[in-house]
mmCIF file of the N, C-alpha and C atoms, coordinates in Angstrom:
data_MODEL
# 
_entry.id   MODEL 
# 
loop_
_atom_site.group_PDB 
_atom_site.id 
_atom_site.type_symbol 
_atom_site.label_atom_id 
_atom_site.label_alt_id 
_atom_site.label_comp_id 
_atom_site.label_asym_id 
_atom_site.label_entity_id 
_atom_site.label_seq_id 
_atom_site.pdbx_PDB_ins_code 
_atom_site.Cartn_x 
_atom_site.Cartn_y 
_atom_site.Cartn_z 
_atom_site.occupancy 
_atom_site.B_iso_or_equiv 
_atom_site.pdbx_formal_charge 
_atom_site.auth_seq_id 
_atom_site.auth_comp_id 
_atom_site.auth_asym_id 
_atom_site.auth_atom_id 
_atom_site.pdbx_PDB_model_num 
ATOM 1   N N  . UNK A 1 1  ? 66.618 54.754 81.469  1.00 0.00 ? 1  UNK A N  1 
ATOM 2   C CA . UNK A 1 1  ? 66.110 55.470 80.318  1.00 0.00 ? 1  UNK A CA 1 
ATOM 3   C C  . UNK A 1 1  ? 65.272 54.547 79.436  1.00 0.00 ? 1  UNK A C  1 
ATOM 4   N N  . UNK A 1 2  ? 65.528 53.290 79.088  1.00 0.00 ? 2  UNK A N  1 
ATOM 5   C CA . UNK A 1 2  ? 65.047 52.442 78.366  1.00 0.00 ? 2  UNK A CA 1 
ATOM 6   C C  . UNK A 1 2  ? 63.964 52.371 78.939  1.00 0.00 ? 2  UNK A C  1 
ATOM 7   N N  . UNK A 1 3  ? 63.871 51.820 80.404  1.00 0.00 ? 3  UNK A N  1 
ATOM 8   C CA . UNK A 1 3  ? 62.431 51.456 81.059  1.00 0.00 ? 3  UNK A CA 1 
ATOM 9   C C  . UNK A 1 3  ? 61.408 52.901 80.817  1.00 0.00 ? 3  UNK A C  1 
ATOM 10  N N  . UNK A 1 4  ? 62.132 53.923 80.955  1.00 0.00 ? 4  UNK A N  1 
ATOM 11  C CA . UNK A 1 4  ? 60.685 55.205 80.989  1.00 0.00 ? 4  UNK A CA 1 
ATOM 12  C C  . UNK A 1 4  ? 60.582 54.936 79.703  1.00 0.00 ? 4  UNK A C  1 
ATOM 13  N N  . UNK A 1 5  ? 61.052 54.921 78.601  1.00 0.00 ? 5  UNK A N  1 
ATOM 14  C CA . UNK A 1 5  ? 61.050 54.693 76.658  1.00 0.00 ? 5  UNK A CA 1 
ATOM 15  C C  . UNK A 1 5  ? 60.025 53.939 77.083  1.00 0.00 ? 5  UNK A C  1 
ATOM 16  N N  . UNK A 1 6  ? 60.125 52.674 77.378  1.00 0.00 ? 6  UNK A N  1 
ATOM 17  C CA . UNK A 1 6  ? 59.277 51.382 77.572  1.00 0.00 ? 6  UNK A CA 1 
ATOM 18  C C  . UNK A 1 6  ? 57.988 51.569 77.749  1.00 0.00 ? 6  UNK A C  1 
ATOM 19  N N  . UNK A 1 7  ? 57.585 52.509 79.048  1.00 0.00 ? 7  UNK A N  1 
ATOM 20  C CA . UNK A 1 7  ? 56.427 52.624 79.999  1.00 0.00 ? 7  UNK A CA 1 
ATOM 21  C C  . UNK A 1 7  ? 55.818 54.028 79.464  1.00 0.00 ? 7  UNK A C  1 
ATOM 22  N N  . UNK A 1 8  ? 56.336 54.208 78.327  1.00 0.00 ? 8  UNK A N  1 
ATOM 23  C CA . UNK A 1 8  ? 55.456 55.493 77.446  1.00 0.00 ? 8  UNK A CA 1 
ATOM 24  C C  . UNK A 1 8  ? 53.997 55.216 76.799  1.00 0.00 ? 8  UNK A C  1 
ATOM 25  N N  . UNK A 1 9  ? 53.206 55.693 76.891  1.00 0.00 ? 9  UNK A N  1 
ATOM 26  C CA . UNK A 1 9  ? 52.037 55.525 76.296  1.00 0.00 ? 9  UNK A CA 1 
ATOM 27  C C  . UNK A 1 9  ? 52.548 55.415 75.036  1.00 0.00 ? 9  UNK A C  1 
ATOM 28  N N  . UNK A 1 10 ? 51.510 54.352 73.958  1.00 0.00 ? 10 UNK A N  1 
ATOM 29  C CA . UNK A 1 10 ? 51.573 54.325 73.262  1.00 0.00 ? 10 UNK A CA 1 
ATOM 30  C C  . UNK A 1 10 ? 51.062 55.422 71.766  1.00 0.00 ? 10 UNK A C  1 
ATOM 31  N N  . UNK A 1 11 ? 49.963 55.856 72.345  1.00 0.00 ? 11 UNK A N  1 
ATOM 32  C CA . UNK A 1 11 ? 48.864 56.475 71.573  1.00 0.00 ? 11 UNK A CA 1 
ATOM 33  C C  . UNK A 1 11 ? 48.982 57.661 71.881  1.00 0.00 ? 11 UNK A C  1 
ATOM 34  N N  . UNK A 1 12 ? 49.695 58.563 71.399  1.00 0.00 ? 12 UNK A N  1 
ATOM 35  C CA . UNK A 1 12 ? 49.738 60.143 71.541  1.00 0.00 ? 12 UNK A CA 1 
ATOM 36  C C  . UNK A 1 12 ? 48.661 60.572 71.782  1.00 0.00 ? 12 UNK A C  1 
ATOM 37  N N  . UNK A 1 13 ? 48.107 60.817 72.981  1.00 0.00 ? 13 UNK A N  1 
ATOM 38  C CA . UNK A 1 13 ? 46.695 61.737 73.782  1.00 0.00 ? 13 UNK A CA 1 
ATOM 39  C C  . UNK A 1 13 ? 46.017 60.948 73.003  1.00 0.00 ? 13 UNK A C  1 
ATOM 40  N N  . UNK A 1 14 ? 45.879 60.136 72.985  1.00 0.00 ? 14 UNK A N  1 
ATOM 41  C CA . UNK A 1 14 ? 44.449 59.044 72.929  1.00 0.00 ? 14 UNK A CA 1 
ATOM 42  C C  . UNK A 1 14 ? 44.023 58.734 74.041  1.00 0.00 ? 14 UNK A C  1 
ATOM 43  N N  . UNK A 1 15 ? 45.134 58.495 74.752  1.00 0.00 ? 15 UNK A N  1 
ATOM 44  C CA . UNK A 1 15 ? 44.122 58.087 76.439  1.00 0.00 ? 15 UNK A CA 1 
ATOM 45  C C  . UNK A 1 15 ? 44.190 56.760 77.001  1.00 0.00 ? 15 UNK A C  1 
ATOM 46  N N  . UNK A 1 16 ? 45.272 56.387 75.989  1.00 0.00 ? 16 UNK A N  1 
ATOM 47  C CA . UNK A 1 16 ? 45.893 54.721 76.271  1.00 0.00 ? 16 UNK A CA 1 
ATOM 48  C C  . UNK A 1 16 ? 46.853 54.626 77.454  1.00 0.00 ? 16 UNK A C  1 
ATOM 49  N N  . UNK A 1 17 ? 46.519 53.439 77.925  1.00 0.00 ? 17 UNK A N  1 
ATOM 50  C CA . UNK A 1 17 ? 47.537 53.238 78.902  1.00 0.00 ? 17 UNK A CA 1 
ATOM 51  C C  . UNK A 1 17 ? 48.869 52.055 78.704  1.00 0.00 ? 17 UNK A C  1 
ATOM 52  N N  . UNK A 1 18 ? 49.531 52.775 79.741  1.00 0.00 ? 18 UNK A N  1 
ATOM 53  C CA . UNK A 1 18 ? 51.148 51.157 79.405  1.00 0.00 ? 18 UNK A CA 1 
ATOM 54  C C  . UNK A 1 18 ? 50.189 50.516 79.770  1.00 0.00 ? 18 UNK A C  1 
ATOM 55  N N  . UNK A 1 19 ? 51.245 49.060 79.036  1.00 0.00 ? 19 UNK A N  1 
ATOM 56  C CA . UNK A 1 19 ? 51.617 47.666 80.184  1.00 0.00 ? 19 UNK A CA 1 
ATOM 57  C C  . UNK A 1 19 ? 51.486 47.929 81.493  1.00 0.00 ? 19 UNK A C  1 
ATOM 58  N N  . UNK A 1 20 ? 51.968 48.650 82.263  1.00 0.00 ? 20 UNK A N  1 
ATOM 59  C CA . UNK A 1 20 ? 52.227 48.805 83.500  1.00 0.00 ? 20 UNK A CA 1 
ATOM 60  C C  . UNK A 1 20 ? 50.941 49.651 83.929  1.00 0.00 ? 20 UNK A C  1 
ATOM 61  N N  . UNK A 1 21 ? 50.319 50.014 83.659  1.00 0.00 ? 21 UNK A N  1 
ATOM 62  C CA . UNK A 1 21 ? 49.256 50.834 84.611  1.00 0.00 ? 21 UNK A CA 1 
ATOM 63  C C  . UNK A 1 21 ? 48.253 49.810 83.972  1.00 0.00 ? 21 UNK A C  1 
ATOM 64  N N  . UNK A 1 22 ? 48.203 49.067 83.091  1.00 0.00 ? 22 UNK A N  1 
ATOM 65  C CA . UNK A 1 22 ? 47.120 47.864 82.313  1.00 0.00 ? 22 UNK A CA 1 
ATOM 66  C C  . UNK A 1 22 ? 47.496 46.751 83.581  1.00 0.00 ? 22 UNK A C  1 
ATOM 67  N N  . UNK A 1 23 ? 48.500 46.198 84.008  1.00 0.00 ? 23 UNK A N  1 
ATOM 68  C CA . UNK A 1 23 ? 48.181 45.102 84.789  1.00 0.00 ? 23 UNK A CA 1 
ATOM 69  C C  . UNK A 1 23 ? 47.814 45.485 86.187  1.00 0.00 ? 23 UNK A C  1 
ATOM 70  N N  . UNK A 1 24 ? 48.575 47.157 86.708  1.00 0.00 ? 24 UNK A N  1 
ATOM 71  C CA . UNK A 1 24 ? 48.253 47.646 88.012  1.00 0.00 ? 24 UNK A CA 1 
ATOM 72  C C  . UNK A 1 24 ? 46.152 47.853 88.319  1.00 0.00 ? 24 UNK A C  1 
ATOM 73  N N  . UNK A 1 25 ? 46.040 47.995 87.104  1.00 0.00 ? 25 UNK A N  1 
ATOM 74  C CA . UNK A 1 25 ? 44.767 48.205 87.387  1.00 0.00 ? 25 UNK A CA 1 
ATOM 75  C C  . UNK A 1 25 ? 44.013 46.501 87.507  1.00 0.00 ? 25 UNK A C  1 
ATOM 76  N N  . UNK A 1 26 ? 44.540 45.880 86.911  1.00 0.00 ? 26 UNK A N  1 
ATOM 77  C CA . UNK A 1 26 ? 43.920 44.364 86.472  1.00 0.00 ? 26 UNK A CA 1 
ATOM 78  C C  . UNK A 1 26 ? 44.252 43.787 88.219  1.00 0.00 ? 26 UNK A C  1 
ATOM 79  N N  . UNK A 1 27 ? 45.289 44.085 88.908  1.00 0.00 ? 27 UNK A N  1 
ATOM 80  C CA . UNK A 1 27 ? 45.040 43.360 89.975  1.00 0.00 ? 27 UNK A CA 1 
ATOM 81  C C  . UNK A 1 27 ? 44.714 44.036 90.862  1.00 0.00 ? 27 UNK A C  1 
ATOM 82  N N  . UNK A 1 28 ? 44.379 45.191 90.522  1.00 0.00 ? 28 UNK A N  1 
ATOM 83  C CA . UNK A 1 28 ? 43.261 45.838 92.078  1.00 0.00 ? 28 UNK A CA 1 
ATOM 84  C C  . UNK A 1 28 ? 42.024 45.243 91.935  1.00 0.00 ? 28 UNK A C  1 
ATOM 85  N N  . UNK A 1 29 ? 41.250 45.102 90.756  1.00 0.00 ? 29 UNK A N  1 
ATOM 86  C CA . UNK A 1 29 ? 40.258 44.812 89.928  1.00 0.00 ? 29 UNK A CA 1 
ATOM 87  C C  . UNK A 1 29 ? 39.985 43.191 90.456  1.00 0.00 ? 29 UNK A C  1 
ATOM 88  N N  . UNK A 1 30 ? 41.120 42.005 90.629  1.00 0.00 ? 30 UNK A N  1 
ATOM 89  C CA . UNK A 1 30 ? 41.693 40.788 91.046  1.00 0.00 ? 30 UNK A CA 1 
ATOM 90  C C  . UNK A 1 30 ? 41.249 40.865 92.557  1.00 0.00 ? 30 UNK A C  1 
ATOM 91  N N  . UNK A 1 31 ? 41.995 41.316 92.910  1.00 0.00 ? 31 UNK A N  1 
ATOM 92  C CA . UNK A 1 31 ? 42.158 41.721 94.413  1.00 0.00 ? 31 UNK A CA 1 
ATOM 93  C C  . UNK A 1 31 ? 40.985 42.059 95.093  1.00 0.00 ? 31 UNK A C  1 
ATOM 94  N N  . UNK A 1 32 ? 40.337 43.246 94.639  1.00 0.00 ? 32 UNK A N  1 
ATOM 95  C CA . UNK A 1 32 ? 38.772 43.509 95.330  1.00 0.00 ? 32 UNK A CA 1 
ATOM 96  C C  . UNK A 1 32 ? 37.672 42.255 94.490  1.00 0.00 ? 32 UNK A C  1 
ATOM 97  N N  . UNK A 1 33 ? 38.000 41.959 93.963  1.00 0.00 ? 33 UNK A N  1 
ATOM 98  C CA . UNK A 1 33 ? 36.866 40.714 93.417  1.00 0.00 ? 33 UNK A CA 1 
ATOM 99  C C  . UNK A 1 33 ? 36.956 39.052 94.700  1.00 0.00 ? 33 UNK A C  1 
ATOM 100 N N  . UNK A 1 34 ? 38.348 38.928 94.233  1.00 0.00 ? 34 UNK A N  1 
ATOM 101 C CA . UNK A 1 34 ? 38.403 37.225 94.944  1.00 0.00 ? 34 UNK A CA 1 
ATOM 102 C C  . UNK A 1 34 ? 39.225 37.748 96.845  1.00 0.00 ? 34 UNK A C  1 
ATOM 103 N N  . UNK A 1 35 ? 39.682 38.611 97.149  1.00 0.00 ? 35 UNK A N  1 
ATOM 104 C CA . UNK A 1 35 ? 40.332 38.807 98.228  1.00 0.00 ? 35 UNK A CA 1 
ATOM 105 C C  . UNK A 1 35 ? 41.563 37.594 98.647  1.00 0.00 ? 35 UNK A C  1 
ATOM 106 N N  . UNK A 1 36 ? 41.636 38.188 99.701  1.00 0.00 ? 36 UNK A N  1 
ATOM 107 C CA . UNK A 1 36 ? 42.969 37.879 100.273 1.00 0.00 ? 36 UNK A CA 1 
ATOM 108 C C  . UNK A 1 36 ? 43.000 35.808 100.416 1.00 0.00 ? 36 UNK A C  1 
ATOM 109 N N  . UNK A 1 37 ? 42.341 35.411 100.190 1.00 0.00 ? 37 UNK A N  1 
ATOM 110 C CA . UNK A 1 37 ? 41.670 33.892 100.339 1.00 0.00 ? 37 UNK A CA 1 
ATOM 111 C C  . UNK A 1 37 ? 42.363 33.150 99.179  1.00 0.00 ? 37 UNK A C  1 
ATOM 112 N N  . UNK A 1 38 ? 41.761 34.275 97.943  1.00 0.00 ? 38 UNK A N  1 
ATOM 113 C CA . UNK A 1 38 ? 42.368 33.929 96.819  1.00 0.00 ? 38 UNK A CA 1 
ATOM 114 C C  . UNK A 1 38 ? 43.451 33.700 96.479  1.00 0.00 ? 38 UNK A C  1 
ATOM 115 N N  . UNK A 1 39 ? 44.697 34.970 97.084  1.00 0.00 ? 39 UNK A N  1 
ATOM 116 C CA . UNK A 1 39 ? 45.936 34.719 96.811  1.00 0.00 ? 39 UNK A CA 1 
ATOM 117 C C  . UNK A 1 39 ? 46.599 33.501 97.683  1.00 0.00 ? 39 UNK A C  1 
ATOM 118 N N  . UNK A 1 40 ? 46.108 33.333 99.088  1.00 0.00 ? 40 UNK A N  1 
ATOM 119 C CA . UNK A 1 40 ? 46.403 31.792 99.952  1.00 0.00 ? 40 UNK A CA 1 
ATOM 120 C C  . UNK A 1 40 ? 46.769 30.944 99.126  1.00 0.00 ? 40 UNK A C  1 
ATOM 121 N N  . UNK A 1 41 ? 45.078 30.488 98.472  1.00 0.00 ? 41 UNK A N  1 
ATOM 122 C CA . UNK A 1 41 ? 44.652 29.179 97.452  1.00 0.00 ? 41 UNK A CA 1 
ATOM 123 C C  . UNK A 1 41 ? 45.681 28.651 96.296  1.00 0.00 ? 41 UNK A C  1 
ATOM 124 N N  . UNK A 1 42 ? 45.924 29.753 95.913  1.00 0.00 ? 42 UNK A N  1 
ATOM 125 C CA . UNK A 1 42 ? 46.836 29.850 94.168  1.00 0.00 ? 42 UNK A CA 1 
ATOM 126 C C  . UNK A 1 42 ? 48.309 29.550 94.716  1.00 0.00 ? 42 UNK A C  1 
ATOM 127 N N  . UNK A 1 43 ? 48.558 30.343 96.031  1.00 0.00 ? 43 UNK A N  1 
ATOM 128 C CA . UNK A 1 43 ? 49.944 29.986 96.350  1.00 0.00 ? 43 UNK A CA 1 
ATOM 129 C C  . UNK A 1 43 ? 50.263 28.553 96.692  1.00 0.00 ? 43 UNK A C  1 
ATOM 130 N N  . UNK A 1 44 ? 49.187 27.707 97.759  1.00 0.00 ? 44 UNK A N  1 
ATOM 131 C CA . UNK A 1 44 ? 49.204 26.966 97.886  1.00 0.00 ? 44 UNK A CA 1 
ATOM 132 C C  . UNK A 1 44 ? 49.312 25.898 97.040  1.00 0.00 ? 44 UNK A C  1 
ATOM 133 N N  . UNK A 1 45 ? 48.622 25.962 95.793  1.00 0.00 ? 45 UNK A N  1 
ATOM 134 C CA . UNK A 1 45 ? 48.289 25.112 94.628  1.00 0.00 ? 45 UNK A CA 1 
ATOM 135 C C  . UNK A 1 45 ? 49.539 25.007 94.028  1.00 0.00 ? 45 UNK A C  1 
ATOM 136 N N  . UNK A 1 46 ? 50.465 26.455 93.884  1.00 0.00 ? 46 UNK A N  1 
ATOM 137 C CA . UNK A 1 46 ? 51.590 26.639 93.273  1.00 0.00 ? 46 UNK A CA 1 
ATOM 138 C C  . UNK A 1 46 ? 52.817 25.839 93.870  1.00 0.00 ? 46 UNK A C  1 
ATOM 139 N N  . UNK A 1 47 ? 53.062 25.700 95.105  1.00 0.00 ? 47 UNK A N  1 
ATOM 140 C CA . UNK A 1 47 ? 53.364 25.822 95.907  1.00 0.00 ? 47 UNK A CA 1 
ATOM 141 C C  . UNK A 1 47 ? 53.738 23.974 95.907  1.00 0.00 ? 47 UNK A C  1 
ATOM 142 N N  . UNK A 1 48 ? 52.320 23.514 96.162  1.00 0.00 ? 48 UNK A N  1 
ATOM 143 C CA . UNK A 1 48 ? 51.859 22.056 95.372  1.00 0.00 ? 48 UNK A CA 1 
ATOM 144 C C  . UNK A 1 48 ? 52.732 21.123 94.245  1.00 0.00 ? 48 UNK A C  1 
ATOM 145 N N  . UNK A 1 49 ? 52.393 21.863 92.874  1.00 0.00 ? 49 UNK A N  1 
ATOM 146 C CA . UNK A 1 49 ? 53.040 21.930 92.255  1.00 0.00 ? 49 UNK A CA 1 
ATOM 147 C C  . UNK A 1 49 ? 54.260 21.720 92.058  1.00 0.00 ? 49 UNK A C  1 
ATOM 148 N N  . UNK A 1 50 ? 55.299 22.341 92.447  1.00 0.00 ? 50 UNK A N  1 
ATOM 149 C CA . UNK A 1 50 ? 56.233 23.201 92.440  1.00 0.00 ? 50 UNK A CA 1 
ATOM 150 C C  . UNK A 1 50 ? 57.082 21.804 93.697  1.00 0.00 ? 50 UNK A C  1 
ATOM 151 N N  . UNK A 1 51 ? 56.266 21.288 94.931  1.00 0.00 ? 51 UNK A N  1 
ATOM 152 C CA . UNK A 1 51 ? 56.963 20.182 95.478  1.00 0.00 ? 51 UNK A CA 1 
ATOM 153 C C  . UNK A 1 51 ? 56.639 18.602 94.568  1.00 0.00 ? 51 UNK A C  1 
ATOM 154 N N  . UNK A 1 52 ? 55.687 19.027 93.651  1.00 0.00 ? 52 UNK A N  1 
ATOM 155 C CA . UNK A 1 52 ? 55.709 17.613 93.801  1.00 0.00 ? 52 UNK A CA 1 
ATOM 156 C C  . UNK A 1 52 ? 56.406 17.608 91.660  1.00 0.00 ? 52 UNK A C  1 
ATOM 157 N N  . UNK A 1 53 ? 57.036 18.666 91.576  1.00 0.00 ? 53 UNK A N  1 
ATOM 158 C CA . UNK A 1 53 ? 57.803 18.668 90.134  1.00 0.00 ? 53 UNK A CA 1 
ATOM 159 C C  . UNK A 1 53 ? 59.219 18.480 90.119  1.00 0.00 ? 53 UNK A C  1 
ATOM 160 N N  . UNK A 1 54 ? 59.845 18.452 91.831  1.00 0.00 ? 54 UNK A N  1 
ATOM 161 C CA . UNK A 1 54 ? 60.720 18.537 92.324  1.00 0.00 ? 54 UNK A CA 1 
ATOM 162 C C  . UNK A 1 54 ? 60.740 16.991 92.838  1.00 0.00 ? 54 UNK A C  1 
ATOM 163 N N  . UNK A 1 55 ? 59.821 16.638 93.119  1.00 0.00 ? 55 UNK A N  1 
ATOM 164 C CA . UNK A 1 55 ? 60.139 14.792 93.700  1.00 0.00 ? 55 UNK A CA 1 
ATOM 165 C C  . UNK A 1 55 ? 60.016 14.515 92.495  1.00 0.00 ? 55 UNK A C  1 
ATOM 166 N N  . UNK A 1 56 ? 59.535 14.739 91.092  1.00 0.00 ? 56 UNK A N  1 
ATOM 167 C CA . UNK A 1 56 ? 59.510 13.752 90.059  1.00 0.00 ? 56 UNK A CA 1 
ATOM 168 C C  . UNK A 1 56 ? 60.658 13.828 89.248  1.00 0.00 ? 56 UNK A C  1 
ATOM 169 N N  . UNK A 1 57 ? 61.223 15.029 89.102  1.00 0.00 ? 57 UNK A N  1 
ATOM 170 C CA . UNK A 1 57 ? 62.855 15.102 88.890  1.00 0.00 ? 57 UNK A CA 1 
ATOM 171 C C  . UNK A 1 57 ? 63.813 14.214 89.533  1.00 0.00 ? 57 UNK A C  1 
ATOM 172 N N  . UNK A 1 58 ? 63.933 14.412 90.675  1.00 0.00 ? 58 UNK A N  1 
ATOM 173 C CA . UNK A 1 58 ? 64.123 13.319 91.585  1.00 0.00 ? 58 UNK A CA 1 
ATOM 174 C C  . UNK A 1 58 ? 64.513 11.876 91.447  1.00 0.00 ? 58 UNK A C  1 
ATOM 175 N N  . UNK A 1 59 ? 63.244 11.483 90.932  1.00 0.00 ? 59 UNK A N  1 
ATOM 176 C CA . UNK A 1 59 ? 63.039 9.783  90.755  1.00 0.00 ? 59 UNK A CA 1 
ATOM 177 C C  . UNK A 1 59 ? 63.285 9.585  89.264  1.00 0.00 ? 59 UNK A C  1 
ATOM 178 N N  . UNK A 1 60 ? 63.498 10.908 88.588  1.00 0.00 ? 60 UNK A N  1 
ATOM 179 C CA . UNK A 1 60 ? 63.697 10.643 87.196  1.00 0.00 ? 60 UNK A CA 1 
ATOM 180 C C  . UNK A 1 60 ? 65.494 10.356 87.029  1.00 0.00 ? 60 UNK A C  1 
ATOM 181 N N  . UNK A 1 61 ? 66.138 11.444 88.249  1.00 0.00 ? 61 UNK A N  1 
ATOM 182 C CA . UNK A 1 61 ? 67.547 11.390 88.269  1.00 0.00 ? 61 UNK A CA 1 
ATOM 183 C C  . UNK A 1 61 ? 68.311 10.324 89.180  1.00 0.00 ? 61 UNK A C  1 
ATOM 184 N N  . UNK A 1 62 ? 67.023 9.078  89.637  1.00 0.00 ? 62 UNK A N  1 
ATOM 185 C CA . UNK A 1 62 ? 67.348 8.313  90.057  1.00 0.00 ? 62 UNK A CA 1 
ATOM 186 C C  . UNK A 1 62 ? 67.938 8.572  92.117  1.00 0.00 ? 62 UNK A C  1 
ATOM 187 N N  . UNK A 1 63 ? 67.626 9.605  92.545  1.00 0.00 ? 63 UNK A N  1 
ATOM 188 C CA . UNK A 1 63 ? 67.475 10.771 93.613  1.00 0.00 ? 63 UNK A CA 1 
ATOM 189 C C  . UNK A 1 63 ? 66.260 10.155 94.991  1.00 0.00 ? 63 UNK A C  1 
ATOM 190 N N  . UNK A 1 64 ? 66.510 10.283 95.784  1.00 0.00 ? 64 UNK A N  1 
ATOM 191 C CA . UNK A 1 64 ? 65.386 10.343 96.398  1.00 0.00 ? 64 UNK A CA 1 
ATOM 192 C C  . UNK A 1 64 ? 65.740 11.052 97.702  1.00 0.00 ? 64 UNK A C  1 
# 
């Protein structure tokens, strides 16, 4: 019940949209612009990241 409360338009017949149909549209919009290449890249980068924040914890906790 909360979530439909949530995902209510804001603007009584103004023609506004949620959060939720605002980001659904933002990554089709994402998606047909940079394609499937794009999401690879970012994961990878993340991905990157994400191992090498984990070895520096690591050597911070004296870990290896």
């Amino acid at each position: 019940m909360a979530t439909r409360r949530r995902n209510q338009r804001r603007s009584s017949g103004t023609g506004g949209m949620t959060v939720r149909e605002a980001g659904r549209k933002g990554g089709e919009v994402t998606a047909k612009r940079h394609g499937p290449q794009f999401y690879e890249e970012i994961g990878r980068k993340g991905g990157q990241t994400v191992r090498r924040l984990i070895e520096q914890g690591k050597r911070a906790m004296g870990q290896e």
